[in-house]
N, C-alpha and C positions, 0 to 999 in steps of 0.2 A: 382110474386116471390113465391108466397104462394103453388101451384100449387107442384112445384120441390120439396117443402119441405117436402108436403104428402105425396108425389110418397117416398121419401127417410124416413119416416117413417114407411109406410110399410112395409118399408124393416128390422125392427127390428125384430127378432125373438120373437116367445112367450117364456114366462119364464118354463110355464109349459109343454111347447114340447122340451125346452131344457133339464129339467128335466129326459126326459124317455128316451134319449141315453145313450147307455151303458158307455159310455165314464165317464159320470155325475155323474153315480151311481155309479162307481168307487171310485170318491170324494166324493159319498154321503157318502159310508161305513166308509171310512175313515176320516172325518171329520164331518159328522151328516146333516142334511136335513138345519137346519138353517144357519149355515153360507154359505153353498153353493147358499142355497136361498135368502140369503142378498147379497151375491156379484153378484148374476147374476143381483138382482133390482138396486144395484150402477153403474153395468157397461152399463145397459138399461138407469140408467139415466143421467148418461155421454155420451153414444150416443147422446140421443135427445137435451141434452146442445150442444154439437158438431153440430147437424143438426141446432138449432134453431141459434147457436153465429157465426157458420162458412158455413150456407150451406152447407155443406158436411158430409157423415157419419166419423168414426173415424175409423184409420189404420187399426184398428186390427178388421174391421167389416168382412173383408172375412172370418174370422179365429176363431169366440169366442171361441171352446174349446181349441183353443190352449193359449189364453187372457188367461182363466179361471184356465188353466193350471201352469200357470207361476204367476198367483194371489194367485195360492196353493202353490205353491213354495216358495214363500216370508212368506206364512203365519209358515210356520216351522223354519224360520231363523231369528235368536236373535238382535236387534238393536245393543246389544255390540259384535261385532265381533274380535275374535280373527286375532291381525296383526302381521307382523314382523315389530321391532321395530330399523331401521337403520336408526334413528335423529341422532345417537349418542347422546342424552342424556339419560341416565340412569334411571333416580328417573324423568319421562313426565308425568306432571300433567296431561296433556289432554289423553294419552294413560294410564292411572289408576297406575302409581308411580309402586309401589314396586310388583313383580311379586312372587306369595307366592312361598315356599318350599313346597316341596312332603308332608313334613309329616303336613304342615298345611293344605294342600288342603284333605288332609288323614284326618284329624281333622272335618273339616267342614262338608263332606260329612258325616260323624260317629253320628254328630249332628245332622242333619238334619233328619236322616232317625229313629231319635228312641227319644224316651220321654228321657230327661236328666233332672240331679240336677241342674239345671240353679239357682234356688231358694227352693234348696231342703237338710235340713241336715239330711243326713243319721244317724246321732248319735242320734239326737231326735225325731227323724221325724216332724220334726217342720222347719219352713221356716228360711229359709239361705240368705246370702246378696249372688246377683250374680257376686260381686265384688272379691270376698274373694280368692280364691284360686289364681289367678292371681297377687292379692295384694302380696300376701305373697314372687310369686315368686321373683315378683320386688323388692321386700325389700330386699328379698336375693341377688338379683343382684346389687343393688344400696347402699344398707346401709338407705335406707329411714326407717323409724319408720311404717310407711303406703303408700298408694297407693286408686288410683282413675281412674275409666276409664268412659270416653263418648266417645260421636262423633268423635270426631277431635281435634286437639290441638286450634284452634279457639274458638269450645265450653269449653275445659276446660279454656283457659285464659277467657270466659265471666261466668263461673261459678267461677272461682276463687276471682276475683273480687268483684262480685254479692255477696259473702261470706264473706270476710274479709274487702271492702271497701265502701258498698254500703252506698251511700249516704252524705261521706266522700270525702278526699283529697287521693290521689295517685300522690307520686313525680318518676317523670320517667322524666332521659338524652333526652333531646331534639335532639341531634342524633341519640338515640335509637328507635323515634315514626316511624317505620316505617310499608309501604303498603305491605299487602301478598297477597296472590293472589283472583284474583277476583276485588280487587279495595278496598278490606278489610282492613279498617287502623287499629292501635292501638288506637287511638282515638276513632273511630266508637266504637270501643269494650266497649274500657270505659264507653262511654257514654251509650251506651245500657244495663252497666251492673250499669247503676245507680251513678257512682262517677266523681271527679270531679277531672281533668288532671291539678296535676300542672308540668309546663315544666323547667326544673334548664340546666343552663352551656349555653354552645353554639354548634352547628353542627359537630364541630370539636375536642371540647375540656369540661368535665367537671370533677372537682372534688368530693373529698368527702363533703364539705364545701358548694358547691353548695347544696348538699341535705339538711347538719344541718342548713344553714339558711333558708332553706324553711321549716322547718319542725316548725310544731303549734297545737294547740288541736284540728284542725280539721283535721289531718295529722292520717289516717292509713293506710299505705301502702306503704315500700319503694321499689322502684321494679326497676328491670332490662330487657332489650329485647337483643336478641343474635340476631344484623344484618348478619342475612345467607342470605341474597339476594344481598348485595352490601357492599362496605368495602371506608373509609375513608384512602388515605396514605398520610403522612407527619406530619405537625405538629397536632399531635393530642394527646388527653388523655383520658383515662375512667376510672370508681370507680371499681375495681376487687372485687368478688364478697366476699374473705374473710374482706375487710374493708367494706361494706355494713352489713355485717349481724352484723361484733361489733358494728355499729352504729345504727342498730334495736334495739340490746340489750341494748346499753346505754339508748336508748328514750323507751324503754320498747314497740318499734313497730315491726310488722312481718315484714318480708321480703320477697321478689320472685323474679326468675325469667324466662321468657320464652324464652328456648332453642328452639322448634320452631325443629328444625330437629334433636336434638343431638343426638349423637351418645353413644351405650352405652359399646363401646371398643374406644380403645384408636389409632384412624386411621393411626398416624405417623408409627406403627407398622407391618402396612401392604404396606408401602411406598406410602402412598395417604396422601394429605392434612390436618391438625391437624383441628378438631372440637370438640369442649366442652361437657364435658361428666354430666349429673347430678349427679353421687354421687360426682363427684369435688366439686360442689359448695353446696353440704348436707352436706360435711365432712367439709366444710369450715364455716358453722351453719347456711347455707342458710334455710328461715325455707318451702318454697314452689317452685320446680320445673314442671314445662309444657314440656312435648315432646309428636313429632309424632309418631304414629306408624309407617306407611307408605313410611316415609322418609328412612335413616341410619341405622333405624331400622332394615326395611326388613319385615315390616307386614304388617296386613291389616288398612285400615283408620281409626284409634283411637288417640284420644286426653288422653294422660297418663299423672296426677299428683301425684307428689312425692313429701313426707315433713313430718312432724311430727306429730304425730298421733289426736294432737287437733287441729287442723286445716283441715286436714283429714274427723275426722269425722262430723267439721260443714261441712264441702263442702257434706259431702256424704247426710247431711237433708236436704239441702234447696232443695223446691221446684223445681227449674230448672234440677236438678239431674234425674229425671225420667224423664224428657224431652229430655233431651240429653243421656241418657243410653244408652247402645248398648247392640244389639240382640246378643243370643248366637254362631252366625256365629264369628261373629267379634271375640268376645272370645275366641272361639275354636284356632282360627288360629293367634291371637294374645299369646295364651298359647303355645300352638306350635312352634311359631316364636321363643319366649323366653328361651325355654327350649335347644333351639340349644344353645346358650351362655354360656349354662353350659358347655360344651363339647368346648371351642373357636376353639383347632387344627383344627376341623371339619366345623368351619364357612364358608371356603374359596366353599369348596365343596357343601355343603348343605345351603347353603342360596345363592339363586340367583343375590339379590344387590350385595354384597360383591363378589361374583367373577366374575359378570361381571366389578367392578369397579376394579379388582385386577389383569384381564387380562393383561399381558405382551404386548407390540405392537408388539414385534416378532410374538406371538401367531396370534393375530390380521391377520398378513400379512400374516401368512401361512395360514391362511383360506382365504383371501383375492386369493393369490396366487394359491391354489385347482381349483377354480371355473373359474380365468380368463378366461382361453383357451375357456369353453366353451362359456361364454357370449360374449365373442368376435367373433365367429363363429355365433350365431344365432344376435346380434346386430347390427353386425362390417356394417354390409350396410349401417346403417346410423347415426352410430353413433363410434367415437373416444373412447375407452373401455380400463379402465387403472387402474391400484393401483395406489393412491396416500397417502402418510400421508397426517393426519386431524388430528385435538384435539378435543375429547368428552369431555361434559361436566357431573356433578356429576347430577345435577336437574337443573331445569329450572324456574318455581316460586321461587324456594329457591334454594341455592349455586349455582348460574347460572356462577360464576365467575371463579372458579378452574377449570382448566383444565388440560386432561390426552392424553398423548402422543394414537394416533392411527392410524390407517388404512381402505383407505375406496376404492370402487371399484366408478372411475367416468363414466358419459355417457357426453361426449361435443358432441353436435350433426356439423355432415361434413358438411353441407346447412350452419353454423356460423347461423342458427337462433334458439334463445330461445325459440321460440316456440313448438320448436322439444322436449325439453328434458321436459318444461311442460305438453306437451302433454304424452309423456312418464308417467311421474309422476302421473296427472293424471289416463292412463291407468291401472298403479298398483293400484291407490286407490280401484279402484273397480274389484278389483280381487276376487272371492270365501275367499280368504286370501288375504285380502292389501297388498301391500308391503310399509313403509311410510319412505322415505327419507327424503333427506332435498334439497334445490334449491341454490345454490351459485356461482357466480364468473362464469355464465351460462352456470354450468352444475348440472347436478343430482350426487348426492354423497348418497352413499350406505356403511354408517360406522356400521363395521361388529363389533364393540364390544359386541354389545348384542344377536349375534347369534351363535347360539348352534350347528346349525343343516345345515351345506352347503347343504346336499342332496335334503333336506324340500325347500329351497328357490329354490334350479335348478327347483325344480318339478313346482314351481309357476310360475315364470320367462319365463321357457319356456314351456309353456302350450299352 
């Protein structure tokens, strides 16, 4: 056996007569001697595994510059690939949430390319907090005294905690303790932020009374959670956030609570489902609010705290605060974001979230209806090619529950086998530009809410 194996090791090219085909130097110029010269000794040493694991050389042995070819090709294409997003869900965690605005992607790019005051005050030339100007705007938006930006709204509920309860009692509605995503509980939080979960009421039901009897001198923190992932109906009850905070006052304890996606218009307005807004429950003397950016918002990934400026600014010294900061991108395009909100008429247009979630299904179906013809003509062999309504949802870790009347184009494959339209599905994932649907009721459904551009998808579709 040994014999066949030499015979087919010979057969590998040498690295450095690969090198001196013009083809090579091609990629030399364009890429530099070393990485060319590491992938030619990876794919030399993937043959010989291939010879030594499988007696045989590997596929692409009649062919290496064209291997080498298609190794350079990958090496200029971004793991995060831009896709079309026909889940119908709007705010997909796993497709990056909230798709920026013009003028924040205007924003970021502006940043990146020049030295900025991220921590810089032009008035004294002395260092600046890189919090500051973005604080101010939210305050103007919200009625907050101050403002707080990190990571995610995950970090800021474990810095807020880590601040005002470490080591302490925190009473929070035992139907409020709930999972975000990842497998991330309220609890996890607590405890990594140092305090100690006390749980009042029941799953379904608690009062204000539930809090005042739990509350004790190891008691700082009365706090509330906004279940945006799943909702309790029937008999049920919870402490609204203006009796909560007179009952902080009375016991001389802070308050909070974590909005978690709120919203910072008022949603019944634009005929989509009512969600909690933070200056509601600051004007109610709520003394600490948490939201996403990412979410309802319409920006990029940032954890925003809202509340009163002493509080504020212990959150803004502890320790964990640099930890969780965010880079001047986030900024930029979180500044951006917010500054649409001054102008709201112009929300619908200029911020992405909001008018894809404000799409009409009429609209929906006329785009829907543009395109049929063709994909039924280039499909229709083997596949049943239809408009149907479907209901989109708002997100998916969070508010996965309200749902918005739409339209979507389906494929049922003619064979009646699911294999057909997975395979389909698959197919688009790995397009130049994915296309990413959803799989139901066995067929592939292509809900057009979030698409801009019919001509952009034909050009993908039928390629």
């Amino acid at each position: 056996m040994a014999e066949p194996n030499f015979a087919l090791y010979r057969q590998l090219p040498a690295i450095d007569k690969l090198l001196q085909l013009d083809e090579v130097q091609i990629l030399v110029e364009q890429s530099g001697i070393h990485w060319v010269t590491e992938c030619l000794r990876e794919m030399q040493a993937q043959a010989r595994a291939c010879i030594s694991q499988k007696g045989q050389l590997p596929e692409w042995h009649e062919n290496w510059l064209k291997e080498l070819s298609v190794r350079h090709s990958a090496l200029g294409e971004s793991a995060l690939k831009n896709v079309f997003n026909l889940t119908g869900t709007v705010l997909h965690t796993n497709l990056g949430r909230a798709v920026m605005s013009k003028s924040a992607i205007d924003a970021v790019s502006q940043v990146m390319s020049s030295p900025v005051t991220l921590e810089y005050s032009l008035d004294g030339a002395m260092r600046g907090h890189r919090d500051r100007a973005i604080a101010d705007l939210l305050c103007k938006l919200t009625g907050a005294e101050d403002a707080c930006i990190v990571n995610n709204n995950a970090a800021a509920v474990l810095l807020l905690l880590a601040t005002v309860a470490q080591g302490q009692q925190v009473i929070v509605s035992r139907g409020e303790l709930v999972e975000i995503g990842g497998a991330f509980r309220v609890p996890d939080v607590m405890a990594q932020a140092g305090c100690q979960l006390i749980e009042v009421g029941t799953t379904n039901r608690t009062h204000l009374r539930d809090y005042e009897n739990a509350i004790n001198e190891h008691t700082a923190l009365l706090m509330k959670v906004h279940t945006s992932n799943y909702s309790i109906e029937g008999f049920t009850a919870e402490v609204e956030g203006a009796e909560l905070a007179e009952l902080g006052k009375k016991h001389q304890l802070p308050t909070a609570i974590d909005l978690g996606s709120g919203s910072m218009i008022d949603m019944t307005a634009y005929g989509l489902p009512a969600e909690p807004m933070p200056h509601t429950y600051l004007s109610q003397g709520i003394d600490l609010v948490s939201i996403s950016g990412d979410k309802l918002l319409g920006g990029p990934q940032a954890g925003i705290i809202l509340g009163k400026k002493k509080w504020i600014d212990a959150i803004q010294k502890h320790p964990l605060k640099r930890a969780l900061r965010v880079d001047k991108m986030t900024l930029a395009a979180l500044e951006a974001t917010l500054k649409l909100y001054l102008t709201p008429e112009k929300l619908i247009t200029d911020l992405p979230t909001l008018r894809w979630l404000t799409r009409s299904s009429e609209t929906i179906k006329n785009s829907a209806d543009s395109i049929l013809v063709t994909l039924q003509a280039f499909y229709g062999d083997k596949f049943i090619v239809e408009v149907e309504p479907c209901l989109s949802q708002i997100g998916s870790g969070s508010l996965p529950i309200d749902r918005l009347p739409s339209f979507a184009i389906t494929f049922a494959p003619l064979d009646g086998k699911g294999s057909s339209v997975e395979s389909l599905a698959a197919k688009w994932r790995q397009l130049p530009h994915p296309v990413i649907g959803r799989l139901k009721d066995g067929k592939l459904w292509l809900d057009l809410r979030c698409l801009d551009d019919e001509h952009a998808l034909l050009q993908v579709l039928l390629s």
